[in-house]
DSSP file (Angstrom, degrees, kcal/mol; ACC not computed):
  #  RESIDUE AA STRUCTURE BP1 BP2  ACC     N-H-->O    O-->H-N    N-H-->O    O-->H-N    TCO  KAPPA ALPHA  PHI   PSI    X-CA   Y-CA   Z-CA
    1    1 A X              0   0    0      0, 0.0     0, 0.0     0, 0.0     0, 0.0   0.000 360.0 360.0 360.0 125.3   36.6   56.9  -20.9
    2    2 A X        -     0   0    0      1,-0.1     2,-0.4     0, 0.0    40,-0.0  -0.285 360.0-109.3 -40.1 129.0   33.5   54.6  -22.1
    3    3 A X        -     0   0    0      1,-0.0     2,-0.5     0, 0.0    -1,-0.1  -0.568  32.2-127.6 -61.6 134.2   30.5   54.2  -20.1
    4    4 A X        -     0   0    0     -2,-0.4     2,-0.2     1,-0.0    -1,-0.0  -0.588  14.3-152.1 -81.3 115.1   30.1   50.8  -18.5
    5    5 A X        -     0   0    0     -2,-0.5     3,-0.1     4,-0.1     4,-0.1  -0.468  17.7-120.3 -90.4 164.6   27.1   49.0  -18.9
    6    6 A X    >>  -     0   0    0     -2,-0.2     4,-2.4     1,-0.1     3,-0.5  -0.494  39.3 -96.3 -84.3 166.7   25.9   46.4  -16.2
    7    7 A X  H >> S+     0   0    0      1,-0.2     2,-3.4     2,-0.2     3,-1.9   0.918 119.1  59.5 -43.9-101.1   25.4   42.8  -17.0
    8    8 A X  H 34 S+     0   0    0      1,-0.3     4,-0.3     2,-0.2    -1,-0.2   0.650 111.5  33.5 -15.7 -10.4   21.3   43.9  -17.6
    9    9 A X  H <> S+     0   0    0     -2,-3.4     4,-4.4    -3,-0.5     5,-0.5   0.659 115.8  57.3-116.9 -30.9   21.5   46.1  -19.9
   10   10 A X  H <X S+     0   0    0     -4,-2.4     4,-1.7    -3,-1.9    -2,-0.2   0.919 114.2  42.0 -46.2 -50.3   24.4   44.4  -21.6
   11   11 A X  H  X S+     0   0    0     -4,-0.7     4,-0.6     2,-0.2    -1,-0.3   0.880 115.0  50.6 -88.5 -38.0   22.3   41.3  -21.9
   12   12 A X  H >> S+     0   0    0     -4,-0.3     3,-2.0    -5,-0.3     4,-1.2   0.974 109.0  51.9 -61.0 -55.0   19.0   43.5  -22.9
   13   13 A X  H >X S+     0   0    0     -4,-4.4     3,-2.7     1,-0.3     4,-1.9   0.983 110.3  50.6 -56.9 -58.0   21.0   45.5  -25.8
   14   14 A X  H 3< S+     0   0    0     -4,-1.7     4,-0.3    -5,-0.5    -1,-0.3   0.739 109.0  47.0 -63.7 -14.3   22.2   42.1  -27.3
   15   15 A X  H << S+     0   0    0     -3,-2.0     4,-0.4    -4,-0.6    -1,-0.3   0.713 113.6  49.5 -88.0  -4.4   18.8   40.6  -27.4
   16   16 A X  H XX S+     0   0    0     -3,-2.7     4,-0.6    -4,-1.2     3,-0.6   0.962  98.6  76.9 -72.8 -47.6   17.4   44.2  -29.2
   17   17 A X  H 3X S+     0   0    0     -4,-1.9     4,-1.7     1,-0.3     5,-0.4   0.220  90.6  43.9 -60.4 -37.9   20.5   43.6  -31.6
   18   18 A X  H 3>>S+     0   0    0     -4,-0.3     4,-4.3     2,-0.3     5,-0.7   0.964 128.1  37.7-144.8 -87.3   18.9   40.4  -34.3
   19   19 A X  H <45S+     0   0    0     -3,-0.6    -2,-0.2    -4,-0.4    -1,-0.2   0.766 123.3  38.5 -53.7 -65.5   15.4   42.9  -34.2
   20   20 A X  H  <5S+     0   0    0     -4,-0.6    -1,-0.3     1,-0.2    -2,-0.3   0.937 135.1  25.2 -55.4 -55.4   17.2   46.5  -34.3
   21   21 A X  H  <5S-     0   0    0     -4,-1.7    -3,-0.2    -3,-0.4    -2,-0.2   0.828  97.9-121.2 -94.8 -49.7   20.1   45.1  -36.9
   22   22 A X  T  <5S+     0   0    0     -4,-4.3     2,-0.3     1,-0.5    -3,-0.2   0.920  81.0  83.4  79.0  55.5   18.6   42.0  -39.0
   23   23 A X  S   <S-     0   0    0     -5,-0.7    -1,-0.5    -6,-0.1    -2,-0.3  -0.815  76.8-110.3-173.8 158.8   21.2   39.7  -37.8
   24   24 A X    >>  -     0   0    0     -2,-0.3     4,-1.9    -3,-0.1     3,-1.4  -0.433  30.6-103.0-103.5 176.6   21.9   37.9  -35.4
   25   25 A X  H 3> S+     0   0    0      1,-0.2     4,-2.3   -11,-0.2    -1,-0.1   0.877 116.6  52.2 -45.8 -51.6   24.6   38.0  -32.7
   26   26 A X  H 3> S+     0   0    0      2,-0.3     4,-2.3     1,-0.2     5,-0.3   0.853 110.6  53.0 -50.9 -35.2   27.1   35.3  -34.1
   27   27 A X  H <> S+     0   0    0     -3,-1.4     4,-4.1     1,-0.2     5,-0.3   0.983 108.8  47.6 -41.0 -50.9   27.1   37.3  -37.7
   28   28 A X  H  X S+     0   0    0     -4,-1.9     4,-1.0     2,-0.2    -2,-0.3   0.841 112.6  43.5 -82.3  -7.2   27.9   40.0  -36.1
   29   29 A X  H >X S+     0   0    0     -4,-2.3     3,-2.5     2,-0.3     4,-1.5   0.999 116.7  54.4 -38.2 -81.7   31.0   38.2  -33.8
   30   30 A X  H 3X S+     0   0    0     -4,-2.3     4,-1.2     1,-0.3     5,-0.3   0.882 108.0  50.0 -35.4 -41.5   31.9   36.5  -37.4
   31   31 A X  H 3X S+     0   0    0     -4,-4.1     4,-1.4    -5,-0.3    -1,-0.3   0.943 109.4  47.9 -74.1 -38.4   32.0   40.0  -38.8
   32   32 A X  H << S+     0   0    0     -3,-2.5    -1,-0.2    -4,-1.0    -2,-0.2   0.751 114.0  45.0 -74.2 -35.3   34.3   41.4  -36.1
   33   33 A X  H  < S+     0   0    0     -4,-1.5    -2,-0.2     1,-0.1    -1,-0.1   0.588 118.4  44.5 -97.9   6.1   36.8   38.6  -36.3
   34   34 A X  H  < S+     0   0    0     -4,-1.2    -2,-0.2    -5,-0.4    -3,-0.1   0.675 106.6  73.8 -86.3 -41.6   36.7   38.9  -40.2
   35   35 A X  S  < S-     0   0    0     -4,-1.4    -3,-0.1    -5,-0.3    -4,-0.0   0.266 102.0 -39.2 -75.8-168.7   36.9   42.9  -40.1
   36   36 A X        -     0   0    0      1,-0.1     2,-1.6     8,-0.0    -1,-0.2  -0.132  53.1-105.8 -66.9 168.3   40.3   44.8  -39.2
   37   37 A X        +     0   0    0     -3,-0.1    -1,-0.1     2,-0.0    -4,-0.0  -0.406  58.8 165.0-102.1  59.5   43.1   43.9  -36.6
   38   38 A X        -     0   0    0     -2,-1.6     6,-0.1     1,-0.2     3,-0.1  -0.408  16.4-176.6 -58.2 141.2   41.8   47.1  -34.1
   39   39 A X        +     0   0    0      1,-0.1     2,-0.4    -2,-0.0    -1,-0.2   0.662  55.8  88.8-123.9 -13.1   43.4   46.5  -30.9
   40   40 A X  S >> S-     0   0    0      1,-0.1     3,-1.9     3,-0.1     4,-0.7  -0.734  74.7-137.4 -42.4 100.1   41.6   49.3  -29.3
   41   41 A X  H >> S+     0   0    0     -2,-0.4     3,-2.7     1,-0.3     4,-1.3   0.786 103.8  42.0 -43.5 -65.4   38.0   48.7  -27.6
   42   42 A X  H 3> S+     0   0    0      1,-0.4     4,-1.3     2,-0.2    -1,-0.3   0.597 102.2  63.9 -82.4  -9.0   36.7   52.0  -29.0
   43   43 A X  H <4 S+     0   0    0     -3,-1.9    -1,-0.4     2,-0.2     4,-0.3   0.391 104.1  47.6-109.2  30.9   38.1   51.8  -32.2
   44   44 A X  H <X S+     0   0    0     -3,-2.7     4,-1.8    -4,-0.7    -2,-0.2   0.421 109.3  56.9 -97.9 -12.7   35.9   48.7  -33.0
   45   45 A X  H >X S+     0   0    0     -4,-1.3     4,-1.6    -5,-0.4     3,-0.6   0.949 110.0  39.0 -72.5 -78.6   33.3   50.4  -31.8
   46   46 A X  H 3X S+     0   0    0     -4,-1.3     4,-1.9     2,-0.3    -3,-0.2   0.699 116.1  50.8 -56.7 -34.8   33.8   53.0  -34.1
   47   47 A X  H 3> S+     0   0    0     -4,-0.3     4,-1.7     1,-0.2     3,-0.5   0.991 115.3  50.3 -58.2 -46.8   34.8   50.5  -37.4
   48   48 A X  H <X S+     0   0    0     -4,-1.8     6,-0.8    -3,-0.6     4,-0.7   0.871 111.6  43.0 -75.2 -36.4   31.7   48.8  -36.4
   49   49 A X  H  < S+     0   0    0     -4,-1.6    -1,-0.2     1,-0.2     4,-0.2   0.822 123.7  37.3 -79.0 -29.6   29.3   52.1  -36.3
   50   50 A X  H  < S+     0   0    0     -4,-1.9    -1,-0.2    -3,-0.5    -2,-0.2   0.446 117.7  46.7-101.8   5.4   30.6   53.6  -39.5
   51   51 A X  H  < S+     0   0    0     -4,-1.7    -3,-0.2    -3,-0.2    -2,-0.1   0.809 134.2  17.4 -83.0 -63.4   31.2   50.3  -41.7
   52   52 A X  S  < S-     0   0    0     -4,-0.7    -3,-0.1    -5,-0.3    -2,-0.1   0.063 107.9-115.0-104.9  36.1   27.7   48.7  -41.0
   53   53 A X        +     0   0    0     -4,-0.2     2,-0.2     1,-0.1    -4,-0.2   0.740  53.8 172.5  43.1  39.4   25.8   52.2  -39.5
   54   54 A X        -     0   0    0     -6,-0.8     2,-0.3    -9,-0.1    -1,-0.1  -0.529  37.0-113.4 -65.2 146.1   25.3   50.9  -35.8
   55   55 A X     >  -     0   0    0     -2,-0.2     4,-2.8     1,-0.1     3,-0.4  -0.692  32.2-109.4 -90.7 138.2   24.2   52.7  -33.2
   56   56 A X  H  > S+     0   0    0     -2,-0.3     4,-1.2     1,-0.2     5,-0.4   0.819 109.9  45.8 -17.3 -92.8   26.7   53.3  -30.5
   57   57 A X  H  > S+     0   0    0      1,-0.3     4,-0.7     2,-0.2     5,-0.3   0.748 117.3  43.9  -8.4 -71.2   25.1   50.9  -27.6
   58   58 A X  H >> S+     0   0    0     -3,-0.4     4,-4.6     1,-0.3     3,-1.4   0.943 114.3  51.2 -83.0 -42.1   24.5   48.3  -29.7
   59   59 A X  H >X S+     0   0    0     -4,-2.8     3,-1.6     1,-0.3     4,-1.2   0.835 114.1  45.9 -29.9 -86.8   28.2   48.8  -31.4
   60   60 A X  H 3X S+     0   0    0     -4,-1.2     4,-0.7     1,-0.3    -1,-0.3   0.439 108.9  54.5 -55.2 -17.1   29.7   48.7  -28.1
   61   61 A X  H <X S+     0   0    0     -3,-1.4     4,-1.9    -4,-0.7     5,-0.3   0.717 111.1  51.0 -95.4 -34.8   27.4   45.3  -26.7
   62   62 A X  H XX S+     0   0    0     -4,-4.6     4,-2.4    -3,-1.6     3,-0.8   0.993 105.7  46.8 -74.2 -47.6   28.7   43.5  -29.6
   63   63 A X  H 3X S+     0   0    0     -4,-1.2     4,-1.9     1,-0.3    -3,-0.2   0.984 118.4  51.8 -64.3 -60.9   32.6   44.2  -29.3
   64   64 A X  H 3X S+     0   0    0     -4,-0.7     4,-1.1     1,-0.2    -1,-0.3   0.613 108.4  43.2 -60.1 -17.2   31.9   43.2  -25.5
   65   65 A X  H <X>S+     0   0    0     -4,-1.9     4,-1.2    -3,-0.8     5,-0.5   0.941 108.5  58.9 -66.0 -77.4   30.4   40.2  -26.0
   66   66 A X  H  X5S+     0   0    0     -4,-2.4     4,-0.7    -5,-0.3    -2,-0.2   0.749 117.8  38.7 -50.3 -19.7   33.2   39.3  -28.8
   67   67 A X  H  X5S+     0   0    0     -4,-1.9     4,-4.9    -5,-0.3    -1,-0.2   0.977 104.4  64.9 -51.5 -73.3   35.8   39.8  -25.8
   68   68 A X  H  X5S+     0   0    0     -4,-1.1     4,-1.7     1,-0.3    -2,-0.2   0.741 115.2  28.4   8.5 -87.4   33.8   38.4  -23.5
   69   69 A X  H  X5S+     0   0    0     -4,-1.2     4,-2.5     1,-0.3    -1,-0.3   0.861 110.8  66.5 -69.4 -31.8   34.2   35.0  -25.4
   70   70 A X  H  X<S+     0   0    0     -4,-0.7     4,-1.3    -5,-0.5    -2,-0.3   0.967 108.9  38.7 -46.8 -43.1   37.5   35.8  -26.8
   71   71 A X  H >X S+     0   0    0     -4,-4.9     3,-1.5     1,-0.2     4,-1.3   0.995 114.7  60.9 -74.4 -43.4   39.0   35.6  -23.0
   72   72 A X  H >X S+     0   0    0     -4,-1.7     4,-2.3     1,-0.3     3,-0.8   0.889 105.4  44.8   1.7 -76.0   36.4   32.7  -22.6
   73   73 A X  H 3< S+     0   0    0     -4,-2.5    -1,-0.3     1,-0.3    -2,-0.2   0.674 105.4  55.2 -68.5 -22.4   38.1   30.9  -25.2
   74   74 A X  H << S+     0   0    0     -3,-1.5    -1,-0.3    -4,-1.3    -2,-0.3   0.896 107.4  57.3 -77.1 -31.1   41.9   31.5  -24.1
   75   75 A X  H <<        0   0    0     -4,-1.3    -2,-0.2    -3,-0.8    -3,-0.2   0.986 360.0 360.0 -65.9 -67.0   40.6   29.8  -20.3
   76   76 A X     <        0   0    0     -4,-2.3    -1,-0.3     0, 0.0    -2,-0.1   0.725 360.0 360.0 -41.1 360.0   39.5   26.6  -22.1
């Protein structure tokens, strides 16, 4: 089972991600809903850390965020 991060650090890793990565968050969302049809949380973590050589954390803030709003977007 994945460790869970709190809202704080979740929201700290995603502001690192533009500086650590040299893009910013919406690329990498567009890149995740572009990439393959994973339906597993860890294996988008894992396409995403061995396609574009992300560090775990930061892997793992972006696919939660790109939930995040995906369930977002089914409520509207």
């Amino acid at each position: 089972m994945s460790q869970v991060f709190s809202d704080e650090t979740h929201r700290n890793l995603l502001s690192r991600i533009p500086h650590c990565t040299g893009r910013e968050i919406t690329d990498w969302l567009r890149t995740v809903d572009e990439g393959p049809s994973l339906f597993r949380f860890e294996e988008k973590v894992s396409w995403l850390r061995s396609e574009h050589d992300l560090a775990y954390g930061h892997a793992k803030a972006i696919i939660h965020e790109y939930d995040l709003r995906r369930a977002a977007r089914k409520l509207l």
